[in-house]
C-alpha positions as CSV (number, residue, x, y, z in Angstrom):
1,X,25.5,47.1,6.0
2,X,28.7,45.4,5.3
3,X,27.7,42.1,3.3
4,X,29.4,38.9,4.4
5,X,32.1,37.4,2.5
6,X,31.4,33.7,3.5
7,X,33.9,31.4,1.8
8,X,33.5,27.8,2.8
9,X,36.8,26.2,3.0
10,X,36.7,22.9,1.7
11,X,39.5,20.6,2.1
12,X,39.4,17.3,0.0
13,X,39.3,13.8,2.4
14,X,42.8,12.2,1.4
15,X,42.1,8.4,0.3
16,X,42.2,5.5,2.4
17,X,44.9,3.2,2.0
18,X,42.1,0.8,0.6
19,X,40.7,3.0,-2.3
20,X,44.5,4.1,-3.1
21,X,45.3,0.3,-3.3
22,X,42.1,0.0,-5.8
23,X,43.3,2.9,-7.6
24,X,46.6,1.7,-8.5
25,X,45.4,-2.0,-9.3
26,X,42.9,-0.4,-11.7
27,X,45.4,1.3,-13.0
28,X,47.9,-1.5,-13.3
29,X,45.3,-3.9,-14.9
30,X,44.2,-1.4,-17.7
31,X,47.9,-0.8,-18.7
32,X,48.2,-4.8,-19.1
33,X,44.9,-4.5,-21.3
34,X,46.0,-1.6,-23.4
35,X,49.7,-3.6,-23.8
36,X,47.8,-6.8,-25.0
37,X,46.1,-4.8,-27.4
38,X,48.8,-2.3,-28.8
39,X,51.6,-5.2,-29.1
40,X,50.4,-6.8,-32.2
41,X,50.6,-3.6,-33.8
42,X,53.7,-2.5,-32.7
43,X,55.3,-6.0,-33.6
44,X,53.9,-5.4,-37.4
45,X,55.6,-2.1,-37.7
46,X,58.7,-3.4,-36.3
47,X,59.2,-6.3,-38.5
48,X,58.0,-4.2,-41.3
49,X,61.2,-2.5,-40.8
50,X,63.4,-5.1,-40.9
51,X,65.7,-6.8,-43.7
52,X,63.9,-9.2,-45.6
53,X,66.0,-12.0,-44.9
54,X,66.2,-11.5,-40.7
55,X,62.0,-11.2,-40.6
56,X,61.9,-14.7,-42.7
57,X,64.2,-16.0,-40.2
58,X,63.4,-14.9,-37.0
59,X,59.8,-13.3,-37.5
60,X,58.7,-13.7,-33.9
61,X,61.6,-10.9,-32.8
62,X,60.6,-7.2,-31.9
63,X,63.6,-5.5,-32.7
64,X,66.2,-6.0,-35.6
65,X,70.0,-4.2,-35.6
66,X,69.0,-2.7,-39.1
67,X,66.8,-0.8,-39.8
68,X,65.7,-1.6,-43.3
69,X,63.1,-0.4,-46.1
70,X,63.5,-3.3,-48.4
71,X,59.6,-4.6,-47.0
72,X,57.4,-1.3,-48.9
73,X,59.8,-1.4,-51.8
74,X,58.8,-5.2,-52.6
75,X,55.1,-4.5,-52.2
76,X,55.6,-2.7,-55.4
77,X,56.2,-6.0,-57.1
78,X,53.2,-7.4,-56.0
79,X,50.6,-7.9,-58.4
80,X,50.0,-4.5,-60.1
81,X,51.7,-2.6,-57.4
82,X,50.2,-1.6,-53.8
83,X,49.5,1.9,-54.6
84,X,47.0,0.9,-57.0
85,X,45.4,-1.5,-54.8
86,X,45.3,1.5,-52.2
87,X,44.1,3.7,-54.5
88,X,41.3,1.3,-55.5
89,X,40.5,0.4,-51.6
90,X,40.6,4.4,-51.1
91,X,37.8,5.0,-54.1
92,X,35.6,2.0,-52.5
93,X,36.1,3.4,-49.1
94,X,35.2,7.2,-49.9
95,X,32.3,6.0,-52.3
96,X,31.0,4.0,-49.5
97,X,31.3,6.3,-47.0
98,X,29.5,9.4,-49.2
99,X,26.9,7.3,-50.8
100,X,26.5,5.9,-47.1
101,X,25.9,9.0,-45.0
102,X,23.7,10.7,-48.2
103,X,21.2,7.6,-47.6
104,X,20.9,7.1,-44.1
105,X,21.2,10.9,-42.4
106,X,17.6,11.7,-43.8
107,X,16.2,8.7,-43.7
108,X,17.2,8.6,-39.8
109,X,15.6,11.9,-39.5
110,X,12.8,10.6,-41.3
111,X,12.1,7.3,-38.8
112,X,12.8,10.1,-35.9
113,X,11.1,13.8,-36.3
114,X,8.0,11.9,-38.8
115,X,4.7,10.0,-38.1
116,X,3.8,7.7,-41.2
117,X,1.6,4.6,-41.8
118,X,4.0,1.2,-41.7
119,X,6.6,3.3,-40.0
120,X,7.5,0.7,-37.0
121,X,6.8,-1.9,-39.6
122,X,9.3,-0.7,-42.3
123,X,12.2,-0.1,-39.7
124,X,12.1,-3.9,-38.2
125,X,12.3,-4.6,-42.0
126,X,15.2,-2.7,-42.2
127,X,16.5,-4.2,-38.7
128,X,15.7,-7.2,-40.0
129,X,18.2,-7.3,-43.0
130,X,20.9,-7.2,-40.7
131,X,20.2,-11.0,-40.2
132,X,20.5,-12.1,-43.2
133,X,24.3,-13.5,-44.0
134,X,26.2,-12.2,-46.2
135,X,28.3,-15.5,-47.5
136,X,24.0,-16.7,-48.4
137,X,23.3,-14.4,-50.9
138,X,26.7,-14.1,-52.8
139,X,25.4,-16.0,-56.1
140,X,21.9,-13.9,-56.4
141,X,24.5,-10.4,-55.7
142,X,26.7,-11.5,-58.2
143,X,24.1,-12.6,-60.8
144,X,21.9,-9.1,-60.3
145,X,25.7,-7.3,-60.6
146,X,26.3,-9.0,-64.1
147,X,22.8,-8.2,-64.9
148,X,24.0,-4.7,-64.7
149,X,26.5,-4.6,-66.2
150,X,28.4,-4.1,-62.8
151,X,30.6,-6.5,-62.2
152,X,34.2,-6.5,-61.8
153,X,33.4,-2.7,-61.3
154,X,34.3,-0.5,-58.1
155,X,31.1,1.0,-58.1
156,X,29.3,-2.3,-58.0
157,X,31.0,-2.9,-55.1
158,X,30.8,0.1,-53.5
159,X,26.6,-0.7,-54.1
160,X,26.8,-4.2,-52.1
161,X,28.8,-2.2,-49.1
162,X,26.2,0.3,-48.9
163,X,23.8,-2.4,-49.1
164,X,24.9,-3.8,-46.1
165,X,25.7,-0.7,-44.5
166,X,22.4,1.0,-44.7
167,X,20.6,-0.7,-41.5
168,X,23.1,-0.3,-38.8
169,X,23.6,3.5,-40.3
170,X,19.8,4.2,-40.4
171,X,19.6,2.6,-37.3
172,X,22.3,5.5,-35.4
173,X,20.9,8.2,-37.0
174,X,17.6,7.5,-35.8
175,X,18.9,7.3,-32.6
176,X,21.0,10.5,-32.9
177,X,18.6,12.3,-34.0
178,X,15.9,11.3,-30.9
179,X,18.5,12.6,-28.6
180,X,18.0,16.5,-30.3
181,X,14.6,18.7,-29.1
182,X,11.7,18.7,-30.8
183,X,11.6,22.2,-29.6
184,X,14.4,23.2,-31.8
185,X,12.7,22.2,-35.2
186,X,9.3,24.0,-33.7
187,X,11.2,27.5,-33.4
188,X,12.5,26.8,-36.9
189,X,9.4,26.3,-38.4
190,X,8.0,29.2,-36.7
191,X,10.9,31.0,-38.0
192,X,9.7,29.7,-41.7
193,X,12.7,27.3,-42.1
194,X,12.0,24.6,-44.9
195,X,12.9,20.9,-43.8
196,X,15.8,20.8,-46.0
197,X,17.3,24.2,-43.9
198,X,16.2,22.5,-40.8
199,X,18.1,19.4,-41.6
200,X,21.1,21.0,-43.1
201,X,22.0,23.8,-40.4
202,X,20.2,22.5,-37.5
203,X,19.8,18.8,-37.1
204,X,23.3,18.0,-38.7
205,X,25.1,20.3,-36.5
206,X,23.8,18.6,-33.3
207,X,24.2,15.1,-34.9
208,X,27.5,15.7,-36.0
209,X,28.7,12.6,-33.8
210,X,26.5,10.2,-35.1
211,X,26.9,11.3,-38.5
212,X,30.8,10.7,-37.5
213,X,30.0,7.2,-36.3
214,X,28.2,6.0,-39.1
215,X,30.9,7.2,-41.4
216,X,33.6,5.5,-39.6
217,X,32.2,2.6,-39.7
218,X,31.2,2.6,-43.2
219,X,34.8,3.3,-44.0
220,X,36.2,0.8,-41.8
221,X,33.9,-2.2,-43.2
222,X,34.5,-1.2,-46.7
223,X,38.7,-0.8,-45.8
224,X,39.3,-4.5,-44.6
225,X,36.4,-5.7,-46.6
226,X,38.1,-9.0,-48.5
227,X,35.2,-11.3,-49.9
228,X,32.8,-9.9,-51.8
229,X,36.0,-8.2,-53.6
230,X,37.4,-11.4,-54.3
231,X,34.0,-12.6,-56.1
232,X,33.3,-9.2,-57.5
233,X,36.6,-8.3,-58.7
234,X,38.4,-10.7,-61.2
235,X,40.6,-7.9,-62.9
236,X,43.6,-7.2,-60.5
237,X,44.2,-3.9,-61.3
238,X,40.7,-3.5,-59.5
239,X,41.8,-5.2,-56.4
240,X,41.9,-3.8,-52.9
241,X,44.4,-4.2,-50.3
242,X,43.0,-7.1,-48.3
243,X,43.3,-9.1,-51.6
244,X,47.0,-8.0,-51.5
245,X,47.8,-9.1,-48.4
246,X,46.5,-12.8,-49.2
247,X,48.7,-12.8,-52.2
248,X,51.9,-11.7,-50.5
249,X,51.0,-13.9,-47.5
250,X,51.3,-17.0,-50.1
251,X,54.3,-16.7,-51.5
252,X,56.7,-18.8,-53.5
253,X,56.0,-22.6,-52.5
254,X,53.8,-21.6,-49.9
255,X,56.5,-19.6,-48.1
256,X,55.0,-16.7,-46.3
257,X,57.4,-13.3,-46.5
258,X,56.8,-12.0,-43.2
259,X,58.7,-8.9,-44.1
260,X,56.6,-7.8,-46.8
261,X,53.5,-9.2,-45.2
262,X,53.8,-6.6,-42.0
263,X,54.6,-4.0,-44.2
264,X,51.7,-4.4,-46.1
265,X,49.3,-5.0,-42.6
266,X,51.3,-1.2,-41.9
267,X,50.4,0.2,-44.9
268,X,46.4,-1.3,-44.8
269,X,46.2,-0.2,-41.1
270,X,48.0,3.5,-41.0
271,X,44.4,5.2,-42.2
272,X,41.9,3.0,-40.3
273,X,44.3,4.4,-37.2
274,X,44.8,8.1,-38.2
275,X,41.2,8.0,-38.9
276,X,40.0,6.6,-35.3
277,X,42.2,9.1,-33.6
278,X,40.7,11.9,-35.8
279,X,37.3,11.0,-35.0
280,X,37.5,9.5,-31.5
281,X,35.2,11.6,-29.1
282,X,32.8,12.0,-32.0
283,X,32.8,7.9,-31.9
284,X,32.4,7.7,-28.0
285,X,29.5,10.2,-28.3
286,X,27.7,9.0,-31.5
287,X,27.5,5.7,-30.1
288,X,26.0,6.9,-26.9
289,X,23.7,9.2,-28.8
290,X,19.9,8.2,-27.3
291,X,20.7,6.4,-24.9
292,X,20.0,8.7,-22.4
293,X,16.8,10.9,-23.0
């Protein structure tokens, strides 16, 4: 019996006029978005690049006729210098994003794969911190850091982010780690995996997204963070970049040096940028981890 090659053929129905006309305005109104949105970057790096004396004259320009480095060379006569102030904003950032993701990936797991009296209780508790403003409870934060012996220190700091940080981090972990089978664990624990193995090479693997997420965020809060290292912080050879950018924006008599101003917003958002592209579909798909089940 000869068998019967059936092959449907399938032509795709070209669009109407209407849906093509929809198409194209969708199009068109998503490029104006994503031009509203990438100008005020690209006018930053542009003026950053101009001569010192053209972007205090005519700051409001795109484009200069010279191209000039003079901006990033004066941020090294600001205060102590802005490579120390990014090496100090680096040190809180990666201390806040470790410390972080080494709190709130077990306890997430622990709120998600575990049954415990005062469970639901302890995690509106922790919810509930997230209410509480910041800017309220600067003078008992600075009074328990000086208690410690912690103040005007980068790891004190890198304690309050955390602090502040833990909620909305447990809070994505828990949720990316509802989205993964409980089937999964079972056939480890058949398989005589401990809970540390099971977290380590199974659950993290599978969460990797929303571990991703929360450490993105961490890092992007603790980056542009500019109060509490204001109060904290009174030596400046501790201070970060946002604190740099207020000091350049003063300037003599109040004059504000655009030029080095926008070279210093280039410098502060280069790694919040490269980082966001690095970690993009991991973002997208952390955030939308258990949503769906």
């Amino acid at each position: 019996m000869h068998r019967l090659n059936y092959k449907p053929h399938y032509k795709p129905q070209p669009k109407s006029a209407s849906e093509q006309l929809g198409y194209l305005a969708f199009i068109l109104v998503a490029l104006v978005f994503a031009l509203f949105f990438v100008m005020p970057i690209v006018w930053s790096f542009a003026n950053s690049f101009k001569p010192a004396a053209e972007a205090l004259a005519n700051p409001a320009a795109l484009f200069s006729k010279a191209f000039s480095l003079e901006n990033y060379r004066r941020l090294e006569h600001v205060g102590a210098g802005w490579y120390i102030y990014a090496g100090n904003s680096v040190v809180i950032a990666a201390g806040t994003v470790l410390l972080t993701v080494l709190v709130s990936v077990p306890a997430g797991y622990g709120f998600s794969k575990f049954r415990f009296p005062g469970q639901g209780l302890l995690f509106v508790l922790i919810m509930a911190t997230m209410m509480i403003p910041f800017q309220s409870i600067l003078t008992p934060l600075f009074l328990i850091l000086k208690t410690v012996r912690l103040q005007n220190n980068l790891f004190g700091l890198v304690l309050i982010y955390v602090t502040f940080q833990l909620p909305f981090s447990v809070f994505m972990m828990r949720n990316a780690f509802d989205a993964v089978p409980k089937a999964l664990i079972e056939a480890a624990r058949i398989d005589g995996a401990s809970q540390a193995t099971i977290l380590r090479r199974i659950m993290l693997p599978i969460a990797l997204p929303g571990v991703a997420t929360v450490a993105m965020f961490a890092f992007l809060n603790s980056w542009n963070e500019f109060l509490a290292a204001l109060i904290f912080l009174s030596d400046q050879n501790k201070f970060t970049l946002p604190i740099m950018l207020v000091n350049v924006s003063s300037g003599i008599y109040g004059i504000i040096d655009w030029g080095a101003l926008q070279a210093g917003i280039a410098v502060t958002m280069v790694p919040c940028i490269v980082l966001f592209l690095l970690l993009q579909r991991y973002y997208v798909r952390g955030l939308t981890a258990g949503a769906v089940k």
